[in-house]
C-alpha positions in Angstrom: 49.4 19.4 16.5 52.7 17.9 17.4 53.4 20.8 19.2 50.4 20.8 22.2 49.1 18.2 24.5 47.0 15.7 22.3 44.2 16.8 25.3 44.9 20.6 24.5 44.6 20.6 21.0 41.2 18.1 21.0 39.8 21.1 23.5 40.9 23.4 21.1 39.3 21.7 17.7 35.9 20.6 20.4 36.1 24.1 21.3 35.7 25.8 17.6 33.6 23.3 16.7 31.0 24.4 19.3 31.8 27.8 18.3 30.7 27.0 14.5 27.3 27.1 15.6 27.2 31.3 16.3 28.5 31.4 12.6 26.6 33.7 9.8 24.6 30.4 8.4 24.3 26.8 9.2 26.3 26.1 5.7 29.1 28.5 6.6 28.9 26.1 10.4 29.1 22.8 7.8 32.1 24.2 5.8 33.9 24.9 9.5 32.8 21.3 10.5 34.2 19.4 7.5 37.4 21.2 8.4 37.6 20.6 11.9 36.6 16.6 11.3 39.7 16.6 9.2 41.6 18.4 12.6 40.2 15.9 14.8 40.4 12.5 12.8 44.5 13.5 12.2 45.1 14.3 16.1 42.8 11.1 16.5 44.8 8.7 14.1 48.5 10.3 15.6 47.3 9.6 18.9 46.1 6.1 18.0 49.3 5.2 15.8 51.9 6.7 18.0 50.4 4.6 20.9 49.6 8.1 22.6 46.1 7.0 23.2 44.7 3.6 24.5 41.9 1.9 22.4 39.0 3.7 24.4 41.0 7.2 24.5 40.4 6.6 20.6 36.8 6.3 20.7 36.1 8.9 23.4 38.1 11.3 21.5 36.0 10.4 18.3 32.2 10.8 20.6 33.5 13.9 21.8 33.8 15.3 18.4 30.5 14.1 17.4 29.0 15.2 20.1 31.2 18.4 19.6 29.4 18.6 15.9 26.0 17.8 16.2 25.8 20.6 18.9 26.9 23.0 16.6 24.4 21.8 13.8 21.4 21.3 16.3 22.3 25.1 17.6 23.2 26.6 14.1 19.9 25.3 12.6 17.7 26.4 15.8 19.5 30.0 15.7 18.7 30.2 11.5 15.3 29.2 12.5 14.6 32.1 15.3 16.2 34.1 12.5 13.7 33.7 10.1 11.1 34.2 12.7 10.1 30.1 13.1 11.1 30.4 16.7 12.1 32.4 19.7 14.7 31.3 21.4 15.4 31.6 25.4 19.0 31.0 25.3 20.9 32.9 22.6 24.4 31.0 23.8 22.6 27.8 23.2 19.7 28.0 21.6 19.0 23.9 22.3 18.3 24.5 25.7 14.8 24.0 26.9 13.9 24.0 22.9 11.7 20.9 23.0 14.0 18.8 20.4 15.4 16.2 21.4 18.2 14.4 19.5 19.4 10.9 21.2 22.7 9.3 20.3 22.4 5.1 19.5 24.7 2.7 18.8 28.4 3.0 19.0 27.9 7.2 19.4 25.7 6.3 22.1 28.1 3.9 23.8 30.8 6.4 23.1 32.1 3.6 21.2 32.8 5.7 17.9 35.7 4.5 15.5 37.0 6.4 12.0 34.5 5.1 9.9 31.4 5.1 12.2 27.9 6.6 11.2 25.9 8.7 14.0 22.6 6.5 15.0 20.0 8.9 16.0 16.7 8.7 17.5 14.9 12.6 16.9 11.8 13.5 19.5 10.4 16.7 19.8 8.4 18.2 22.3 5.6 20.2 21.1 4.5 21.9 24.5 7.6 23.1 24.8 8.9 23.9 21.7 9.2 27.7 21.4 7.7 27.9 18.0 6.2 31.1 16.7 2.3 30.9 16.1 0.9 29.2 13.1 4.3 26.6 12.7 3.0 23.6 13.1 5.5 21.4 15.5 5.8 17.9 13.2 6.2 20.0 9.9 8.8 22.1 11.4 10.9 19.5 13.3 10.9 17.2 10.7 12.4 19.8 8.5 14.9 20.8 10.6 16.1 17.1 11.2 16.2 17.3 7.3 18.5 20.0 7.4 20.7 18.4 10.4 21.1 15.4 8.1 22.2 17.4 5.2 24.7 19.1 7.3 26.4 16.3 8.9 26.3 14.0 6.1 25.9 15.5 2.4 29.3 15.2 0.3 30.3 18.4 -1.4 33.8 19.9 -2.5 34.6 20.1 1.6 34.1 16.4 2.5 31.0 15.6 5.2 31.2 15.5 8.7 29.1 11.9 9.8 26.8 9.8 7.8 23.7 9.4 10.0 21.2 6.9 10.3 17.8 7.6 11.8 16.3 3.6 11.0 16.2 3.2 15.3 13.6 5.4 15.5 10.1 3.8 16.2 8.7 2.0 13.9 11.1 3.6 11.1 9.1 2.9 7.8 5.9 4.3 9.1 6.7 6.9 11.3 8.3 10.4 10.4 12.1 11.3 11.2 11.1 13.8 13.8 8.6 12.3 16.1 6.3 13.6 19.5 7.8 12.5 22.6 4.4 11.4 23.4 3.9 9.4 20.5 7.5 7.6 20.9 6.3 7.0 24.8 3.4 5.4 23.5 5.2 3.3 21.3 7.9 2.0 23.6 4.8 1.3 26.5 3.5 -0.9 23.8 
């Protein structure tokens, strides 16, 4: 790390993270995150400490990374899915393109605001007119599972360390309302 531009080597580590995603399953993509967080937060906290990197350089370097990783776990998930015949997918690069779920950054991830011990506030909508979903899923059941899975990704602890706790309480009415919910229904909510 000493070795490269700061801006190099966080392209590098943003780059494989991405590149988790085409891994064989989303757990061997989690293993690769938890050791590419540990990459990122050490080029971070050099760059902070050694004065390399202004206070907002610091937290842009951290969004990216989280933006970085939940690509990878949104696309790794999505590709396992098409896999197993849940859904087809019309972009095998990235499979979250026109895919009907929608995963909205809050808070300080969503103000690029990030710092080193920061959780990932998201909002979850899916769209089931779009969503390419093989017939007979049914969209809530399937979305909400995957967003299951994305949380257990980013934030269960095992022998590798986790990647970001995540908090999904600024969602819509969050003690009545699934993790996943329908675009429409979360429009109809906010118009009220």
């Amino acid at each position: 790390m000493l070795a490269a531009a700061p801006e190099d080597e966080l392209d590098r580590i943003c780059g494989e993270t991405l590149a988790s995603a085409a891994l064989h399953s989303p757990a061997d993509c989690g293993i690769s995150l938890r050791r590419l967080k540990r990459q990122a937060a050490l080029l971070i906290a050099l760059c902070d400490l050694g004065q390399v990197w202004s206070v907002d350089e610091v937290t842009a370097a951290l969004t990216r990374f989280a933006d970085a990783a939940l690509t990878a776990v949104v696309n790794a998930l999505l590709r396992d899915a098409a896999r197993r015949g849940r859904l087809t997918t019309a972009e095998e690069a990235d499979p979250s393109l026109a895919c009907g779920y929608v995963v909205l950054a809050m808070g300080k991830h969503g103000a690029h605001e990030l710092n080193y011990s920061s959780d990932v506030d998201l909002i979850v909508l899916y769209d089931p007119e779009r969503a390419p979903l093989t017939p007979g899923v049914e969209p809530s059941n399937f979305f909400v599972r995957l967003t299951k899975d994305l949380v257990a990704l980013l934030q269960d602890m095992n022998e590798h360390g986790y990647v970001f706790r995540v908090d999904l309480r600024l969602r819509p009415d969050p003690r009545a309302t699934q993790i996943a919910i329908a675009i429409e229904a979360a429009g109809n909510y906010y118009e009220s």
